[in-house]
C-alpha positions in Angstrom: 0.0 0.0 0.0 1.0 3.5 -0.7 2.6 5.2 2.0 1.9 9.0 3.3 3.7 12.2 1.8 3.4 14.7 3.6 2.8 18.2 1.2 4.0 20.5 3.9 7.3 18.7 4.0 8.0 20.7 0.9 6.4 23.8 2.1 8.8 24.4 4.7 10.9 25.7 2.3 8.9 26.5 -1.0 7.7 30.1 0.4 11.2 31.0 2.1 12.5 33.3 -0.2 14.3 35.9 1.8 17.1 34.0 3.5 19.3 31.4 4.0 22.0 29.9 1.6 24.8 31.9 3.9 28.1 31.1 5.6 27.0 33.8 7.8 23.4 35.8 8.9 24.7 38.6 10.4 26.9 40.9 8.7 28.4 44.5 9.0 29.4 45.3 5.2 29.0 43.4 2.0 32.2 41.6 1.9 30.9 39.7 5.5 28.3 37.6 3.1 28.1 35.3 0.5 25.9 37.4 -1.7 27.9 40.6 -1.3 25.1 42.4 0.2 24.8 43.2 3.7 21.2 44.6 4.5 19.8 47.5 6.8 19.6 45.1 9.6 22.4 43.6 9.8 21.6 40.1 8.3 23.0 38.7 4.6 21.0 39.4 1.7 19.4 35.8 0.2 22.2 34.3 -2.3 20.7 33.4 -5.2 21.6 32.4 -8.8 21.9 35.1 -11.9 18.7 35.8 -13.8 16.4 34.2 -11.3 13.0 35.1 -10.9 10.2 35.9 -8.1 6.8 34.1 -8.2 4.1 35.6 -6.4 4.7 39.9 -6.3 2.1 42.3 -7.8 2.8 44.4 -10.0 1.6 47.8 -10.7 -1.1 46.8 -12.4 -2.3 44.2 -10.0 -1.2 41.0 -11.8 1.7 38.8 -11.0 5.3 39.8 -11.5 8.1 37.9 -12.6 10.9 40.1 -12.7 14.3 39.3 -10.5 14.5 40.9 -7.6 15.5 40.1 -3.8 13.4 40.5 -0.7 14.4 42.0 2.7 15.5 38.7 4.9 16.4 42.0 7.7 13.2 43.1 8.6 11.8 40.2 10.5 14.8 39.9 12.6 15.3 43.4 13.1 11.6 43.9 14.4 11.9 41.0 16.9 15.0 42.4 18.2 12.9 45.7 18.4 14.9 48.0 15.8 13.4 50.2 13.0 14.1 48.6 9.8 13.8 51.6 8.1 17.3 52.8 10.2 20.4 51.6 8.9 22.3 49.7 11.5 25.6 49.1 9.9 28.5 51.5 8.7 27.8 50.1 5.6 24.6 49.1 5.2 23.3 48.5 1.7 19.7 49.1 2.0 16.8 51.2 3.4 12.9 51.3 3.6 10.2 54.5 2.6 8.3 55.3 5.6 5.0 53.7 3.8 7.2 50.6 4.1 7.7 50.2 -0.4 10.1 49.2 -1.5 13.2 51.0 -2.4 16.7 51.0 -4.3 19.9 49.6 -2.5 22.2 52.3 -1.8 25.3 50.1 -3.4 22.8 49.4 -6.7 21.4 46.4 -6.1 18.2 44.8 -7.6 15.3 46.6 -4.8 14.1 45.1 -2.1 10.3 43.5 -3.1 9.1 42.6 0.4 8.8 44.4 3.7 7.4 42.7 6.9 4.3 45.1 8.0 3.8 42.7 11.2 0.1 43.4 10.9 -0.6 39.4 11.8 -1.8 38.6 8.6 0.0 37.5 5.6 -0.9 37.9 2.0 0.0 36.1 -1.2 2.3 38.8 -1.5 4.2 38.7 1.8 5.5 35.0 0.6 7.0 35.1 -2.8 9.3 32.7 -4.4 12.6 33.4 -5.8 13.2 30.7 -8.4 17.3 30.1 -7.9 17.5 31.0 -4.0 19.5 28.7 -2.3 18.1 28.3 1.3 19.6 26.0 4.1 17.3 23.8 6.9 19.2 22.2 9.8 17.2 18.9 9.7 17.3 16.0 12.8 15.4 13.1 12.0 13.4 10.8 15.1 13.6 13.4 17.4 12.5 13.6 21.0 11.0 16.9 21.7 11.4 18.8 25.2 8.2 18.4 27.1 5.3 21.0 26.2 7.6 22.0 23.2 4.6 22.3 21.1 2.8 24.1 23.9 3.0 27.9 24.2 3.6 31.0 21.5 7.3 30.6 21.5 9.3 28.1 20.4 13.1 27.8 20.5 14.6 25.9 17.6 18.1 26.6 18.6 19.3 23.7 20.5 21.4 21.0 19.5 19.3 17.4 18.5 20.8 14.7 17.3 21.1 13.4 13.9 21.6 17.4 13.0 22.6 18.3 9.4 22.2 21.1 7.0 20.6 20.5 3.8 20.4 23.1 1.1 17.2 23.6 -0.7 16.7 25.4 -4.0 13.2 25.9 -5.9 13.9 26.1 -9.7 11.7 26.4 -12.6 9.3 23.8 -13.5 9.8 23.7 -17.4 12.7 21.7 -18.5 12.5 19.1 -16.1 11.6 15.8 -17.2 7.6 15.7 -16.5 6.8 18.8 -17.0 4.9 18.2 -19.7 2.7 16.2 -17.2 1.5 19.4 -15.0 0.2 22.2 -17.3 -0.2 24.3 -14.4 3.0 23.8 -12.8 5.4 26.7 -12.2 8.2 25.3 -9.9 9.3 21.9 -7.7 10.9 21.7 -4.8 12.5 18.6 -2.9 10.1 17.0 -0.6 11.8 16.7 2.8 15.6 16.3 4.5 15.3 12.5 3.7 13.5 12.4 0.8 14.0 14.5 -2.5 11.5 13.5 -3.9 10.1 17.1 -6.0 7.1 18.5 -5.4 5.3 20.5 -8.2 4.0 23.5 -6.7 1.6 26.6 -8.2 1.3 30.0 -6.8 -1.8 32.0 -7.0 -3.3 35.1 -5.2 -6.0 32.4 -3.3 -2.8 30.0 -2.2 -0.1 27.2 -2.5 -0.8 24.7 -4.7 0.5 21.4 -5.0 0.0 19.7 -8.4 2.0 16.8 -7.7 5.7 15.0 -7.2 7.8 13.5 -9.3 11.3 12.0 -8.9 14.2 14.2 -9.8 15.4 12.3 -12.7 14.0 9.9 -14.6 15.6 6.7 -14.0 14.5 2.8 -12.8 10.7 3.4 -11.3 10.6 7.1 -11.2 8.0 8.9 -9.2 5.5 10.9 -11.2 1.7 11.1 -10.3 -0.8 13.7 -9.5 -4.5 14.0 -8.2 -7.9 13.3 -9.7 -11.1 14.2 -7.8 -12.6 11.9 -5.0 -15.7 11.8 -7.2 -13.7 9.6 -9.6 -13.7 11.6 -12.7 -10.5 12.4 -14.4 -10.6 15.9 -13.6 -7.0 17.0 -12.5 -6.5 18.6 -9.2 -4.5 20.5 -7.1 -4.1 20.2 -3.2 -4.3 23.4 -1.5 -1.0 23.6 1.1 -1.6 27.6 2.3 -4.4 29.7 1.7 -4.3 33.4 1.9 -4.3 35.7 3.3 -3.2 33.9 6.5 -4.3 34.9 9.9 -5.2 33.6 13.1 -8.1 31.8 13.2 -8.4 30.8 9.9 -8.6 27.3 8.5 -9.2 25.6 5.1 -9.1 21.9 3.8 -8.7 19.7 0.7 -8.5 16.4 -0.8 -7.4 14.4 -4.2 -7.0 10.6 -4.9 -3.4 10.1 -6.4 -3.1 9.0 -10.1 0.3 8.3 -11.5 3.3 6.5 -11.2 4.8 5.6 -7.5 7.1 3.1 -6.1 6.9 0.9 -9.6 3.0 0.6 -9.7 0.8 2.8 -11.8 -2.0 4.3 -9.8 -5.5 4.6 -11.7 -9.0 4.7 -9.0 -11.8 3.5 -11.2 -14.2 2.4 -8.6 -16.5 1.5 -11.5 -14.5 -0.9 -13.4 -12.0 -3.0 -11.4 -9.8 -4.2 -14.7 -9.1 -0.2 -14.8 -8.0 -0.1 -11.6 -4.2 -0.1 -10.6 -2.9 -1.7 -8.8 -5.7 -3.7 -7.4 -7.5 -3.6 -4.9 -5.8 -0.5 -3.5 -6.0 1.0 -6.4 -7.6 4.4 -5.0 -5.6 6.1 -2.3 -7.1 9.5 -0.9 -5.5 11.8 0.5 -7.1 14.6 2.7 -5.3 17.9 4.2 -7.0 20.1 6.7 -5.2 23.2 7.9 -5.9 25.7 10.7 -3.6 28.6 11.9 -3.8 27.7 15.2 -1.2 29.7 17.1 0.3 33.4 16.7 3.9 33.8 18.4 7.8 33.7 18.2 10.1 31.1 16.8 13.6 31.1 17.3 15.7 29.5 14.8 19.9 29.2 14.5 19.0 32.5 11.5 17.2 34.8 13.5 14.0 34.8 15.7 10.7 35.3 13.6 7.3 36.9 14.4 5.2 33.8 12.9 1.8 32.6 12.2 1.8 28.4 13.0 -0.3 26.4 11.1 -1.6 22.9 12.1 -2.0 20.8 9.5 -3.1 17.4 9.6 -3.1 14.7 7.1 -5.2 11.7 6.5 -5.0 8.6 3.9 -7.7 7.0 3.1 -7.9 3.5 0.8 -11.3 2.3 -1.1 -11.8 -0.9 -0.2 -15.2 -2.8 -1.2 -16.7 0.7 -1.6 -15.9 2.3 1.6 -13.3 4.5 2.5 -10.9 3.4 5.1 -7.7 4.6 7.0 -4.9 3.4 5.5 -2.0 1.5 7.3 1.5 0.8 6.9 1.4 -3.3 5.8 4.9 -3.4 8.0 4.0 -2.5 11.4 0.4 -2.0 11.0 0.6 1.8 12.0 -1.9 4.1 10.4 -0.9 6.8 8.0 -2.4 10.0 9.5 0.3 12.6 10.2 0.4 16.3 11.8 2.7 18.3 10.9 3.4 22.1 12.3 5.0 25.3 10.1 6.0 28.3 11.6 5.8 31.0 9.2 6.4 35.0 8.8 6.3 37.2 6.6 8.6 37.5 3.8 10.4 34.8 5.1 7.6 31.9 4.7 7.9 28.6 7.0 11.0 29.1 8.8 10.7 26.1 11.4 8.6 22.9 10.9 7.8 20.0 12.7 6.3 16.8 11.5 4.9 14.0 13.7 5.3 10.1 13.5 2.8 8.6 11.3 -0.1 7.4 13.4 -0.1 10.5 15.7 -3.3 11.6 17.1 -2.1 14.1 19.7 -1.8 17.4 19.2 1.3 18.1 21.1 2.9 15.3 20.4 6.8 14.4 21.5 8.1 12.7 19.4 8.8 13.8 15.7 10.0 12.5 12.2 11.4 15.5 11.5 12.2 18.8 12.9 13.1 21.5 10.3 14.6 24.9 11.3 16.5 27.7 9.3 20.0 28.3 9.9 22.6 30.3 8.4 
């Protein structure tokens, strides 16, 4: 039987366009990062590749842009610290901020910045685009053993040690090119799944939220990964599970389903309830998945980068198998564990999800202890 994948895996790092990728987050001049630019605040400009391109910013006209650009990774930090990102706080600090909080030209140049933290508690399409070519870095720990009521509370400090730490460099790119593109029309970039698994996610962003079209192995060699959803109803109708949905703000919730069709883990997946020889691979041949989201905290999370204003978003995720007509909860065949899986992001403006925490598969508490993964941004 098909096993879980979690969508918010991915998200942790689609949205997080304004940091990471750095030897260093905290800088004086330009020569102190990676990038060559220091910002306002005192943190390194996002290093990103030549040319790239931002998904996700209005433009004047109130359509989507897609001109390069950078955003301000300074902003956040600077206002959890309590400074005025609008004040330079370096000798030679490379960028600034109008008084209505637009954007404006670096001093030394630069591209402008394209995204300014209003901490107003809610976050818009806008306040999380995508820089196609950013390079961001997660320190990841695997099977980890959270501190008791680490879930508990509105802030959460991501800086300690766990074991199993590593850094693992993540980097949305374009979607056409790649080797099933052709297979998501709507598709605009992928991004590795998890720590663990790079497995590519095929992401869409639109002014009503994150989209997830799909996953598809990075290359296409042995059994490649490539599938994505059709409608519980059974039609062929292609569609898309909803990961975020703006704007963001406390209180607010949203949910979505698809049944998976495509290729995974060497079987072809096809649900056609109606005609069992069209079905692959019988009998459990339709696999649902269902992902209902809440923002369900408002508060602080400290990563090794910088500490964040955030929003926290529950999200938990159920798999579902048709069997004789009825919808059941899935297990894994090897232990016999069920498939359901929560999974928390911590995300702020401009920055997107710059901590997560996924459970265990099976979980059914809320503040669980033990986690498959624990995801936080570090320099």
């Amino acid at each position: 039987m098909m096993r879980a994948r979690i969508v918010l895996a991915a998200l942790a790092t689609a949205l997080a366009a304004g940091c990471g990728g750095d030897s260093v987050s905290s800088c004086r001049v330009g020569a102190d990062c990676p990038s060559g630019v220091c910002l306002s605040t005192g943190i390194c400009q996002v290093k990103h590749d030549g040319g790239s391109s931002i998904i996700g910013l209005p433009d004047a006209t109130g359509g989507e842009s897609m001109d390069a650009g950078v955003v301000n990774p300074g902003a956040d930090a600077a206002a959890a610290a309590g400074q005025d990102a609008s004040v330079s706080s370096g000798p030679d600090a490379t960028t600034t901020s109008a008084p209505d909080g637009s954007p404006t030209p670096s001093s030394d140049g630069g591209a402008p910045q394209t995204c300014l933290p209003n901490h107003d508690g809610t976050i818009t399409q806008a306040e999380l685009p995508v820089v196609l070519g950013a390079h961001m870095t997660y320190r990841i720990a695997q099977s980890v053993t959270l501190p008791a009521n680490f879930l508990a509370g509105t802030t959460w400090d991501f800086t300690a040690a766990m074991t199993g730490d590593h850094d693992v460099e993540f980097q949305p790119a374009a979607l056409a090119g790649q080797w099933f593109a052709k297979d998501f029309s709507t598709g605009q970039f992928t991004l590795r799944m998890g720590g663990a698994d790079d497995t590519l996610g095929i992401y869409e962003q639109s002014t009503g939220g994150l989209l997830l079209d799909g996953m598809a192995s990075p290359a296409k060699a042995g059994t490649p990964t490539n599938f994505g959803f059709q409608q519980d109803e059974y039609t062929s109708d292609a569609v898309s599970i909803e990961t975020l949905s703006y704007p963001l703000k406390s209180g607010a919730s949203w949910s979505s389903q698809g049944v998976i069709k495509g290729d995974y883990a060497g079987d072809t997946y096809n649900c056609d309830p109606l005609n069992a020889l069209n079905c692959t691979p019988f009998p459990t041949c339709c696999i649902r998945q269902t992902y209902t989201s809440t923002v369900d905290a408002v508060g602080k999370a400290i990563t090794p980068y910088a500490a964040f204003d955030v929003l926290r978003v529950k999200t938990a995720v159920s798999v579902e198998v048709l069997l004789y007509g009825v919808w059941t909860a899935a297990s894994d065949p090897s232990t016999g564990a069920g498939e359901n899986v929560i999974q928390y992001s911590f995300i702020s403006e401009c920055f997107g999800p710059v901590a997560v925490v996924t459970s265990q598969k099976g979980e059914s508490a809320d503040l669980f202890t033990t986690a498959a993964e624990v995801r936080r941004l570090a320099p």
